[in-house]
Structures are given as C-alpha cells and as structure tokens.
C-alpha positions as CSV (number, residue, x, y, z in Angstrom):
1,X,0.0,0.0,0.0
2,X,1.2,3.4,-1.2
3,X,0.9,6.1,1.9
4,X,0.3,9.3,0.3
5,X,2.2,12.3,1.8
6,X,1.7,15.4,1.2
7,X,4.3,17.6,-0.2
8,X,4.5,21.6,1.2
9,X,5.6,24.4,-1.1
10,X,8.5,24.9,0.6
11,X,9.9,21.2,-0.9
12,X,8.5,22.4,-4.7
13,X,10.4,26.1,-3.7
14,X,13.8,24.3,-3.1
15,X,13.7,22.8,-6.8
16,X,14.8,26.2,-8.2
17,X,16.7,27.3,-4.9
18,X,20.0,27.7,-6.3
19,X,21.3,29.7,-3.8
20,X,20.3,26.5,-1.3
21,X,22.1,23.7,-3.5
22,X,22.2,21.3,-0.5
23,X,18.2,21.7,0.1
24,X,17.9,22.0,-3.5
25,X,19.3,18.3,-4.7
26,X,17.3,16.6,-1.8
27,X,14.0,19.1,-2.8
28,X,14.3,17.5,-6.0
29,X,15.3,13.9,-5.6
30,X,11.9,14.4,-3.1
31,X,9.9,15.7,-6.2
32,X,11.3,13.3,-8.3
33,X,10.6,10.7,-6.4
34,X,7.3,11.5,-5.7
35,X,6.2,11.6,-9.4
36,X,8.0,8.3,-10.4
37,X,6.5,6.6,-7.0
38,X,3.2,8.3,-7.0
39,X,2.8,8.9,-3.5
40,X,2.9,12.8,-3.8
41,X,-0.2,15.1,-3.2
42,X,-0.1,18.2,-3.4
43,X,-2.9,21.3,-3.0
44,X,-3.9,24.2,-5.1
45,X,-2.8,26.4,-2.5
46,X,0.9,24.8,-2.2
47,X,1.1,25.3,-6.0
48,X,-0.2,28.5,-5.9
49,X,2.7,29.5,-3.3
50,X,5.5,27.8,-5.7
51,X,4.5,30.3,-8.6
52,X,3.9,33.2,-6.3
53,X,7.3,32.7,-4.1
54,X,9.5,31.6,-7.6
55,X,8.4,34.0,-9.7
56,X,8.9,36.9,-7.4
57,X,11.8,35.9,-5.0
58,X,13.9,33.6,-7.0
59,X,13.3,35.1,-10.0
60,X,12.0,31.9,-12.2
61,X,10.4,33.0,-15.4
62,X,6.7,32.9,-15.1
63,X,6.5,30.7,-18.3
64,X,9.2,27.7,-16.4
65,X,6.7,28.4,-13.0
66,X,4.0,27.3,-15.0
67,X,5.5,24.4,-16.9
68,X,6.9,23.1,-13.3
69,X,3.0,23.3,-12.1
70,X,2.1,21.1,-14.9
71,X,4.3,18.8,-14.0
72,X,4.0,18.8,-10.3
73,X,0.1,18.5,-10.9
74,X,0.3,15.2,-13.0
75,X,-1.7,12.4,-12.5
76,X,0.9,10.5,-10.5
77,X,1.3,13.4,-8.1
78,X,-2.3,13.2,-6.8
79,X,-4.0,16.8,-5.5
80,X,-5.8,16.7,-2.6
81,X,-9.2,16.6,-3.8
82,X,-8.2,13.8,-6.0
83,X,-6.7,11.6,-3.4
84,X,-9.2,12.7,-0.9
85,X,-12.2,11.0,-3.7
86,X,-10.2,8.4,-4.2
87,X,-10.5,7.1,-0.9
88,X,-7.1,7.6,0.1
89,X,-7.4,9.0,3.7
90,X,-3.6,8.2,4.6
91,X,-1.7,11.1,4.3
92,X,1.5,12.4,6.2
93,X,3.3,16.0,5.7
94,X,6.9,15.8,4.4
95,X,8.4,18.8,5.8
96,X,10.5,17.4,8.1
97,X,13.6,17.3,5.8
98,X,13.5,21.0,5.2
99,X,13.4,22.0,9.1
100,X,17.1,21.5,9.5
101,X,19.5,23.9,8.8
102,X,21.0,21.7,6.1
C-alpha cells in the first residue's frame, strides 16, 4: 500500500533554490521521487505559493513556474481533492527534511 504524503511548497520552492544547492538536490530527488512513486499530493494552494514565491523571490520565469505546475500536478502526483475522492485517507506532511538547517 502506497501512503500518500503530502508535499509543502517549501519542498516544490527548493527545486529552483540555487542559492540552497544542498536543500535543492534533496528538494528534487523528493519531487522526483514523488512523481515516479506516485505517493505525492499536493494542494492548489501549495502550488499556488510555488508560482507566487519563484516567480517573485527567485526570480524563475513565469512561463518555467508554470511548466513546473504542470508537471507537479500530473496524475501520479495526486492533488488533494483527487486523493481525498479516491478514498485515500492516509496522508502524512513531508516537511521534516527542510526544518534542519542543512
């Protein structure tokens, strides 16, 4: 059984952290993973704060923000309301890696 976690915009932020290259490589094995695996959910909010934050603090091109959305809202990355009707109540908050002053 897959558990489901759910993935905070500060993991889809560190993807295009360059200044953070540390945070970055895990942030992205952690996305990568959670495409390939299928266990990532993620909500309209979260991906609403990825474009917001990337687009006006890192200084990502509106046009990559949006392809990155796309991809961070495919099928195998499940948004909430789709796991949630799915019947996939197990769900746990990967944030923990990005708490640590790595």
């Amino acid at each position: 059984m897959i558990v489901r976690s759910f993935l905070d915009s500060n993991v889809l932020v560190y993807t295009d952290d360059v200044d953070s290259p540390a945070k970055q490589r895990s942030a992205l094995d952690l996305a990568k993973a959670a495409i390939s695996d299928g266990w990532g959910v993620v909500s309209t909010q979260v991906l609403q704060e990825y474009f917001a934050v990337t687009t006006r603090k890192l200084g990502v091109s509106p046009d990559v923000a949006r392809d990155k959305i796309e991809i961070f809202s495919r099928p195998k990355i499940s948004t909430l309301a789709r796991a949630m009707s799915a019947g996939k109540p197990s769900f746990r908050v990967t944030t923990e890696k990005y708490s640590s002053n790595t």
